[in-house]
MITOR-667022 format. One record per residue (C-alpha): residue number from 1; residue in three letters; x, y, z. Coordinates in Angstrom, 2 decimals, decimal comma, padded with zeros to 5 digits. Layout:
! residues N
> NUM	Ala	X	Y	Z
...
This chain:
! residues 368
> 1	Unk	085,17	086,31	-065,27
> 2	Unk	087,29	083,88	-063,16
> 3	Unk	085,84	083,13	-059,29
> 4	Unk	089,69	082,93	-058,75
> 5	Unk	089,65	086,65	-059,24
> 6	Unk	087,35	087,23	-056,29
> 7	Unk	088,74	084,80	-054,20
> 8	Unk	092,04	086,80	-054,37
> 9	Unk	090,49	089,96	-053,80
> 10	Unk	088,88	088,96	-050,72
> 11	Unk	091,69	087,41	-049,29
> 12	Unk	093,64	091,23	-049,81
> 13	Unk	090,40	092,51	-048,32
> 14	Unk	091,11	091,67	-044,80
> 15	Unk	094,67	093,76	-045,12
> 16	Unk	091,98	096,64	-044,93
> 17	Unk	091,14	096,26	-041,54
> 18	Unk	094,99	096,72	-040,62
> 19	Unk	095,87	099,30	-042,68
> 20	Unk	098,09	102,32	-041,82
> 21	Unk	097,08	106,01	-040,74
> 22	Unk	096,82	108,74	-038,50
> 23	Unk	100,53	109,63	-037,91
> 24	Unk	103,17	112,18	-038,83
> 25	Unk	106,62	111,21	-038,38
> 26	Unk	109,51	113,96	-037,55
> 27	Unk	112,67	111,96	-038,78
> 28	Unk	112,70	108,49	-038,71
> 29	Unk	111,83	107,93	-035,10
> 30	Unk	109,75	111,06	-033,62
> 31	Unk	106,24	110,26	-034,03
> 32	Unk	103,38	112,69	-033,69
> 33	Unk	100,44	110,83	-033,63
> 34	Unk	097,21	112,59	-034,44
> 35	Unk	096,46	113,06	-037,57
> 36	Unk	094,65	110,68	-039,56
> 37	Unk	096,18	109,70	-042,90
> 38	Unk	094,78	109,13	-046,35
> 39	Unk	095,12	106,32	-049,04
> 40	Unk	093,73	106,31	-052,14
> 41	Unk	093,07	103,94	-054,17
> 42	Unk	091,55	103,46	-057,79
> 43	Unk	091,80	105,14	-061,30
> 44	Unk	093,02	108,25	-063,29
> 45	Unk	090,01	110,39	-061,37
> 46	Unk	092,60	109,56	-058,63
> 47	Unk	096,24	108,78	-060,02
> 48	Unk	098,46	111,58	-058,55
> 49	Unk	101,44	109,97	-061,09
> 50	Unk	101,68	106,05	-060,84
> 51	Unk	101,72	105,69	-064,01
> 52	Unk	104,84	107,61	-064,95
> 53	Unk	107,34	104,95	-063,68
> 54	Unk	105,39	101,44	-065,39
> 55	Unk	105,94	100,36	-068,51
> 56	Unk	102,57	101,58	-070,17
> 57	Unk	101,96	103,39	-073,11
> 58	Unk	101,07	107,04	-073,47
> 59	Unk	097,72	106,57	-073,79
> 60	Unk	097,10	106,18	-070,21
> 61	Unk	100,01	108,41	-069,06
> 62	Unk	099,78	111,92	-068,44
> 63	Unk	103,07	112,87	-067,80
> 64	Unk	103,24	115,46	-070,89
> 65	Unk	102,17	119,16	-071,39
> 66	Unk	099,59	120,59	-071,12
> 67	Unk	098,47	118,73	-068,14
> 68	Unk	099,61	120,11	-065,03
> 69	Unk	099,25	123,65	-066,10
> 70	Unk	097,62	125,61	-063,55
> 71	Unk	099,10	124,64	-060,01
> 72	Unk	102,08	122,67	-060,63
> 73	Unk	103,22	124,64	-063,74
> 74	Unk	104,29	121,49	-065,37
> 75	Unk	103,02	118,18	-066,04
> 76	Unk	102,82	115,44	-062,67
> 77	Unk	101,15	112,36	-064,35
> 78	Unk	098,01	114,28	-062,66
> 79	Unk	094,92	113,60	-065,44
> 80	Unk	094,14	117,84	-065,26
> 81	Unk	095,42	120,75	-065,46
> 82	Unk	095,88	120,87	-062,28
> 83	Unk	094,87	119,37	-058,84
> 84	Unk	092,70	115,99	-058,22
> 85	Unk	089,98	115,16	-055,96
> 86	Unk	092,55	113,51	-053,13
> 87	Unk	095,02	116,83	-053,49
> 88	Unk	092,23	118,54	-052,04
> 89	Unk	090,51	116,14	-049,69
> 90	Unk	094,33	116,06	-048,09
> 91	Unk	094,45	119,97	-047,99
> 92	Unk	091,17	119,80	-045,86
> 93	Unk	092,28	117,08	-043,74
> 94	Unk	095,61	118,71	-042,78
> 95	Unk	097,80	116,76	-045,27
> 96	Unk	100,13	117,49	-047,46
> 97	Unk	099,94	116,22	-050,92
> 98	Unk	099,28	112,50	-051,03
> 99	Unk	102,36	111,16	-052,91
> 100	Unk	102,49	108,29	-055,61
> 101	Unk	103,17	105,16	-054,31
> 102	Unk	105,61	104,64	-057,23
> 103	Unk	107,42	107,69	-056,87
> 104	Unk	111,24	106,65	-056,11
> 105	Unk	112,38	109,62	-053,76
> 106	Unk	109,07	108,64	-051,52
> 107	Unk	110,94	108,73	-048,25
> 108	Unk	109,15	107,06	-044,90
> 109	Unk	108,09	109,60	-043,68
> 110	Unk	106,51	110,82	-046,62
> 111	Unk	104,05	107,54	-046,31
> 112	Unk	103,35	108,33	-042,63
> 113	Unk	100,57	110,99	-044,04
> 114	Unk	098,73	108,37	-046,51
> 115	Unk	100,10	107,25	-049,83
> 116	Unk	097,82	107,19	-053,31
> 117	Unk	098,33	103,83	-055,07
> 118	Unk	095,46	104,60	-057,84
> 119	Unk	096,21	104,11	-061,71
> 120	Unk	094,95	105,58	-064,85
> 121	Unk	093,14	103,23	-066,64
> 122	Unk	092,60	100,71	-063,85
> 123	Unk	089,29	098,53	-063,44
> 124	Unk	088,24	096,26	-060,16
> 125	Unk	088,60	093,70	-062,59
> 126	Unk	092,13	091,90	-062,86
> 127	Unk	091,82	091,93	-067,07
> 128	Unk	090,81	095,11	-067,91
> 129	Unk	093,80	096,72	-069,42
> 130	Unk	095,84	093,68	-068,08
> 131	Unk	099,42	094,52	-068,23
> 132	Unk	099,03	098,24	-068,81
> 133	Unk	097,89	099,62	-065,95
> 134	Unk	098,04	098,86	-062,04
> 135	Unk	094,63	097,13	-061,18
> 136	Unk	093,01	097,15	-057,76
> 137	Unk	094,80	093,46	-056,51
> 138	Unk	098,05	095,20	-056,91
> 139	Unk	097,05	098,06	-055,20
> 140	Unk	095,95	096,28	-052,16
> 141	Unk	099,34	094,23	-052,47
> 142	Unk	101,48	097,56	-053,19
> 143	Unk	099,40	098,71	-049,84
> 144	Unk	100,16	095,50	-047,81
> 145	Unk	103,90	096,17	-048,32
> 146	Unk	103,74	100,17	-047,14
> 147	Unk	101,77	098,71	-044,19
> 148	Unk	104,64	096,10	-043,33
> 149	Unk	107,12	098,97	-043,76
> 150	Unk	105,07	101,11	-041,00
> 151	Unk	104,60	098,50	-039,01
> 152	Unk	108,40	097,94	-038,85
> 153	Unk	108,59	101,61	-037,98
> 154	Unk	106,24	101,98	-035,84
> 155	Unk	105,92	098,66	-033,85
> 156	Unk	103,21	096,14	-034,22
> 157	Unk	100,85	097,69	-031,51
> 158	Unk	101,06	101,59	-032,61
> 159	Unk	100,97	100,51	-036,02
> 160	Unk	097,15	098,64	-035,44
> 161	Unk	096,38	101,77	-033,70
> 162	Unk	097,42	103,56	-036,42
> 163	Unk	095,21	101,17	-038,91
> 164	Unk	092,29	101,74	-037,35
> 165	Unk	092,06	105,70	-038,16
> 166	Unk	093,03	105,95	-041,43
> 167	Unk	090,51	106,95	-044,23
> 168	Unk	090,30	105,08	-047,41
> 169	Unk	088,96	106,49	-050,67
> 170	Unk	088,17	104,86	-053,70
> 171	Unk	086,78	105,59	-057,00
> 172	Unk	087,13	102,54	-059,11
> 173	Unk	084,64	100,53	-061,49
> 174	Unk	084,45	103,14	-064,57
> 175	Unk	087,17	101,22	-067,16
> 176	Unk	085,54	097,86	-066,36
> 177	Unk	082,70	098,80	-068,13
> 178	Unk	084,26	101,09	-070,68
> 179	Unk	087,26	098,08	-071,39
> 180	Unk	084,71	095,61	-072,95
> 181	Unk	083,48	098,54	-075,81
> 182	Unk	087,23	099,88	-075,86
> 183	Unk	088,56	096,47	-076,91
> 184	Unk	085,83	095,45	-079,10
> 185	Unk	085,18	092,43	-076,60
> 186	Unk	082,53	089,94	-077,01
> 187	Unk	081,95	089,36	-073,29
> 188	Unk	078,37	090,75	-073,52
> 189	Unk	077,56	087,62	-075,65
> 190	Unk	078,58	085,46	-073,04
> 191	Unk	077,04	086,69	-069,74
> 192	Unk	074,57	089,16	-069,02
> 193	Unk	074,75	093,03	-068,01
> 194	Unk	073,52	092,16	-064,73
> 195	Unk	076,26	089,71	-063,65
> 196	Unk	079,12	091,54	-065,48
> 197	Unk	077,95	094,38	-062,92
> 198	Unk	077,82	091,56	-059,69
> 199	Unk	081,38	090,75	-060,65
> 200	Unk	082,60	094,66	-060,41
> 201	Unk	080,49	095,57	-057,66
> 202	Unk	081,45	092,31	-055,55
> 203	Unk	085,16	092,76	-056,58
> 204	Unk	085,03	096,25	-054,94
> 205	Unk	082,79	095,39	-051,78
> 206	Unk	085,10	092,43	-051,25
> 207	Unk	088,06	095,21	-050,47
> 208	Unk	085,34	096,89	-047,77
> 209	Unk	086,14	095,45	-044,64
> 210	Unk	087,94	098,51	-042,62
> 211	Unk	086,57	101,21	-040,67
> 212	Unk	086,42	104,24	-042,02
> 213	Unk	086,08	104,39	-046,27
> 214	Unk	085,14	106,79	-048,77
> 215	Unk	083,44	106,19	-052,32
> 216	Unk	082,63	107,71	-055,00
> 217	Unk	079,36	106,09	-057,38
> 218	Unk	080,45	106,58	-060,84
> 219	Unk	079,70	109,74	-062,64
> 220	Unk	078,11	110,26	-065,86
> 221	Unk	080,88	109,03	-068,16
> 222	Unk	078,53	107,66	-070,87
> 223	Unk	078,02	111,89	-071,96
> 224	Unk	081,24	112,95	-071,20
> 225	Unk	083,07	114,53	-074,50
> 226	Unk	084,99	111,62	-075,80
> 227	Unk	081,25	109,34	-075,29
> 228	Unk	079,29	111,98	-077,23
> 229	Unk	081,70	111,58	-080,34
> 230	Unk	081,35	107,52	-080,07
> 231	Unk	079,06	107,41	-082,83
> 232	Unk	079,70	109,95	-085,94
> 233	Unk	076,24	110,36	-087,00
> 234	Unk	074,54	111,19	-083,58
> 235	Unk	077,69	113,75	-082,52
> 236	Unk	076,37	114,68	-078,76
> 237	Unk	074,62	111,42	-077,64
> 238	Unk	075,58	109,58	-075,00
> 239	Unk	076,75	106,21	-075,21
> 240	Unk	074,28	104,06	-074,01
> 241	Unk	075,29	100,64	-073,34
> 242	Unk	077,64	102,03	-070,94
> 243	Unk	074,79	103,89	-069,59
> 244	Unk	073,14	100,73	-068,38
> 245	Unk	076,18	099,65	-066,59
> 246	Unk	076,63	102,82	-064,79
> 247	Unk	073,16	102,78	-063,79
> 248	Unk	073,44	099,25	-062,80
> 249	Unk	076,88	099,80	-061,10
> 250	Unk	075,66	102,92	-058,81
> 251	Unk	072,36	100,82	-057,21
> 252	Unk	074,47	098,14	-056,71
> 253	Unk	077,23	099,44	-054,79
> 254	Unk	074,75	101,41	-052,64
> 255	Unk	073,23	097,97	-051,93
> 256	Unk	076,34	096,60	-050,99
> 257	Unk	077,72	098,87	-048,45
> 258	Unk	074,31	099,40	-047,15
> 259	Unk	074,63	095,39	-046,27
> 260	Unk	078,38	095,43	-045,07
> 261	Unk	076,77	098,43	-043,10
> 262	Unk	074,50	096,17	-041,13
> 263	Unk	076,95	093,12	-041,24
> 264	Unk	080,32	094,40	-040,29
> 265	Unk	080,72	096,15	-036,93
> 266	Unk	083,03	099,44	-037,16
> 267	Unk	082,23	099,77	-040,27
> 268	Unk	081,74	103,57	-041,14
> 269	Unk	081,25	104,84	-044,95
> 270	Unk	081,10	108,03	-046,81
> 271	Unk	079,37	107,78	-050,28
> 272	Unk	079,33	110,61	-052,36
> 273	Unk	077,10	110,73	-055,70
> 274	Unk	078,89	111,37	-058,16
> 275	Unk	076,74	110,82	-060,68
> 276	Unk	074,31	113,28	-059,78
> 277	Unk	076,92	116,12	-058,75
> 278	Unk	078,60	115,70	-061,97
> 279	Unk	075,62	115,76	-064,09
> 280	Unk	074,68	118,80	-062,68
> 281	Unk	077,65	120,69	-063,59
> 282	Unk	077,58	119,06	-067,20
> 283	Unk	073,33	120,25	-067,39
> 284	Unk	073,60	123,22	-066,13
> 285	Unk	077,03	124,48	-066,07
> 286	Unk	076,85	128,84	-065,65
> 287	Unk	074,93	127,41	-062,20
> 288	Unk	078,29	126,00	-061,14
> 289	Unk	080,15	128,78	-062,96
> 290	Unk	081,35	127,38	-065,75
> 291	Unk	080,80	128,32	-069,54
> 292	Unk	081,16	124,79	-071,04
> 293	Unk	079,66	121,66	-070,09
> 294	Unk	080,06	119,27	-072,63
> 295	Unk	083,10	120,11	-074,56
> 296	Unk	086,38	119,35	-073,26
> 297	Unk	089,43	122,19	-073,31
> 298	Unk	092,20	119,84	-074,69
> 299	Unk	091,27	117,63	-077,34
> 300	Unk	090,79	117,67	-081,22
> 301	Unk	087,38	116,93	-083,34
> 302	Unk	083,83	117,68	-082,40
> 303	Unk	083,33	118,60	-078,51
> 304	Unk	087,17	118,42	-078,16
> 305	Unk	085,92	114,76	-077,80
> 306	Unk	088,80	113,01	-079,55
> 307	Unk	091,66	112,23	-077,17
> 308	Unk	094,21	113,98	-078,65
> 309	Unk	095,60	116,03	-075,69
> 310	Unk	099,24	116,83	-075,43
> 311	Unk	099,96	113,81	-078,31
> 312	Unk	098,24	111,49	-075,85
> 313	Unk	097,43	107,95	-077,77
> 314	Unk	100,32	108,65	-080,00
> 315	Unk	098,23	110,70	-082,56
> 316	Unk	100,29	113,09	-084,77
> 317	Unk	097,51	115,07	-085,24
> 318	Unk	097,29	118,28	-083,43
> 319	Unk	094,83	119,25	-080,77
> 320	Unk	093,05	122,40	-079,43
> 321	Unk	093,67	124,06	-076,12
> 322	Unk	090,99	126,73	-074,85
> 323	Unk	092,42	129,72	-073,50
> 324	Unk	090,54	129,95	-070,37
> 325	Unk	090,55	126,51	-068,87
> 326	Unk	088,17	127,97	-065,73
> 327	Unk	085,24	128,35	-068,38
> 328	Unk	085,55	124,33	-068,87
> 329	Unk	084,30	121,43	-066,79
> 330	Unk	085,99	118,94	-068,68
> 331	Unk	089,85	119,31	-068,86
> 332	Unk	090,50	116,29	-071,75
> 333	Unk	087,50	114,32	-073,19
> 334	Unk	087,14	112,13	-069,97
> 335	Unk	088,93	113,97	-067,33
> 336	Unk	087,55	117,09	-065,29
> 337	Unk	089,54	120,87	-064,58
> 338	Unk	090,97	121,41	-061,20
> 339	Unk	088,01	123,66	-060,97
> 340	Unk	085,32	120,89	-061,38
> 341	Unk	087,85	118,54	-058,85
> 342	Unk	087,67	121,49	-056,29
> 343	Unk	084,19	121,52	-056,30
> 344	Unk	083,45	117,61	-056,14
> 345	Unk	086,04	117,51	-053,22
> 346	Unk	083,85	119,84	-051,62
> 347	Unk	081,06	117,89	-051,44
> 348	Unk	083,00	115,28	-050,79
> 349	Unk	084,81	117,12	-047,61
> 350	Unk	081,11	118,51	-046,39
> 351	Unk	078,39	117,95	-048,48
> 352	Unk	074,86	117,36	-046,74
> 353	Unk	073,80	113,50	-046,74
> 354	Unk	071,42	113,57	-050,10
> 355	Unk	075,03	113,82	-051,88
> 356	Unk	077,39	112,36	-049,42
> 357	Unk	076,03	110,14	-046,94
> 358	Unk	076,10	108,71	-044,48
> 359	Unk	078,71	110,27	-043,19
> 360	Unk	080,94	112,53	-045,06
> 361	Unk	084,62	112,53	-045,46
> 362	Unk	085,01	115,85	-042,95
> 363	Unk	083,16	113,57	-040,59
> 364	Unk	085,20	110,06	-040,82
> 365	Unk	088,37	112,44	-040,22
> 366	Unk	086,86	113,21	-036,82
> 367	Unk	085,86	109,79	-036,02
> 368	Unk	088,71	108,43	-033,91
């Protein structure tokens, strides 16, 4: 990993601490000023349709049937069938859907609620899926330039004031540590578990320096369908060298904003675990009202575990579709139902503090 990469992720950091929120805007001029808005930032748990309008391949795209079935009735570049985790944190905060940042009829006024600059496939790290996907640097500079376009709006000093109450949520970190086994890389010959972690986790943490952020630890992707298919002859294993990295990755990151906690003042963080709320659902899932745990509803192969979905990765092989997508947890072999998302988002929203903590997102909302 190149220092150079951190260097220029801390230097976007500071953006953080003037970024944009809390406003509504009636025309171009009338401003109604209390409500907090929303920008998200991160990966395909996240992307609300980035990655329809780069030049990518289909692989991480989702801009085909059948995603999208359920709500929108067609496909949004939404990795579901439906709704995300930020669709419904907005619809609890008062917001309306949190557009793309890419989208090209995204009007000003439209970015006066929040705007979600997260990308399927995206890492912390500048190289993972370098050229394919939009990685956290160029979200924070895709970000700096909707916060110079407020600030035009809305004049320097409302526009600070503005900053200073919007929430922030991330989920990012997952494809860093998926990349290196994806690719076939050798980088685990060359440095250790342990610092390939520090260089995630300190890439992330780097971006930290605002007010009022929410994260998401990273869930149990090592046993989700398309992980349990990894190797042939143990068909429902987990994969576990990306186990260690998750597992690394979540005590990390609660050591780091634990310390920015103490160190920065203002700074105010929700955390939810994801990890444990998702493994939940995938041990136990009639307790969470679901029939299947394990196996994916769109997919081909054992588990639904082969990525077949809708054509995705080009595959001219067909896929399955279950018929009742509620009974499912997992909508595609890596990618959750907008049942599963609504209940995450919950916890998210309100959860006690053993699963969001210290604060929760409902909270940070009503932190002004």
């Amino acid at each position: 990993m190149e220092n150079s990469q951190l260097v220029s992720i801390t230097f976007l950091a500071y953006t953080i601490i003037i970024s944009v929120g809390s406003i509504n805007c009636i025309d171009n001029n009338n401003l109604v000023t209390n409500q907090s808005a929303l920008f998200v930032f991160g990966d395909s748990v996240f992307d609300a349709g980035n990655n329809n309008y780069i030049d990518t391949f289909s692989s991480v795209r989702s801009n085909y049937w059948p995603y999208g079935q359920t709500t929108f009735k067609s496909p949004t570049g939404r990795v579901s069938d439906g709704r995300l985790i930020p669709d419904f944190i907005a619809e609890y905060a008062w917001l309306p859907l949190i557009p793309p940042n890419l989208q090209p009829f995204n009007g000003n006024n439209q970015f006066t609620y929040g705007v979600n600059f997260a990308s399927g496939g995206a890492g912390a790290l500048v190289g993972t899926f370098s050229g394919l996907v939009i990685n956290l640097r160029t979200q924070l500079n895709n970000f700096k330039k909707v916060e110079k376009m407020l600030r035009s709006k809305l004049g320097d000093a409302e526009g600070k004031r503005v900053i200073s109450r919007a929430v922030y949520l991330f989920h990012i970190g997952l494809n860093d540590y998926q990349y290196p086994f994806t690719t076939k890389s050798s980088i685990f010959q060359s440095i250790s578990n342990e610092k390939y972690v520090d260089y995630v986790v300190g890439n992330m943490t780097d971006v930290f320096k605002g007010r009022k952020f929410g994260f998401l630890n990273t869930g149990p992707y090592d046993c989700a369908p398309a992980s349990l298919v990894i190797d042939q002859t143990k068909i429902g294993s987990c994969f576990q060298p990306v186990t260690k990295l998750i597992n690394l990755h979540n005590k990390k990151l609660l050591n780091g904003l634990r310390r920015l906690n103490h160190e920065l003042s203002g700074f105010k963080y929700a955390l939810h675990d994801y990890h444990t709320s998702l493994s939940e659902r995938m041990n136990n899932p009639s307790k969470y009202g679901f029939k299947e745990g394990k196996k994916a509803c769109c997919g081909s192969g054992p588990l639904r575990g082969i990525n077949t979905c809708g054509g995705r990765m080009g595959l001219s092989q067909n896929y399955e579709l279950c018929e009742n997508v509620t009974d499912y947890l997992f909508y595609d072999p890596f990618h959750l139902t907008e049942k599963a998302n609504q209940q995450i988002a919950e916890l998210i929203w309100s959860g006690p503090t053993n699963i969001t903590g210290p604060y929760n997102l409902k909270a940070l909302f009503e932190l002004n």
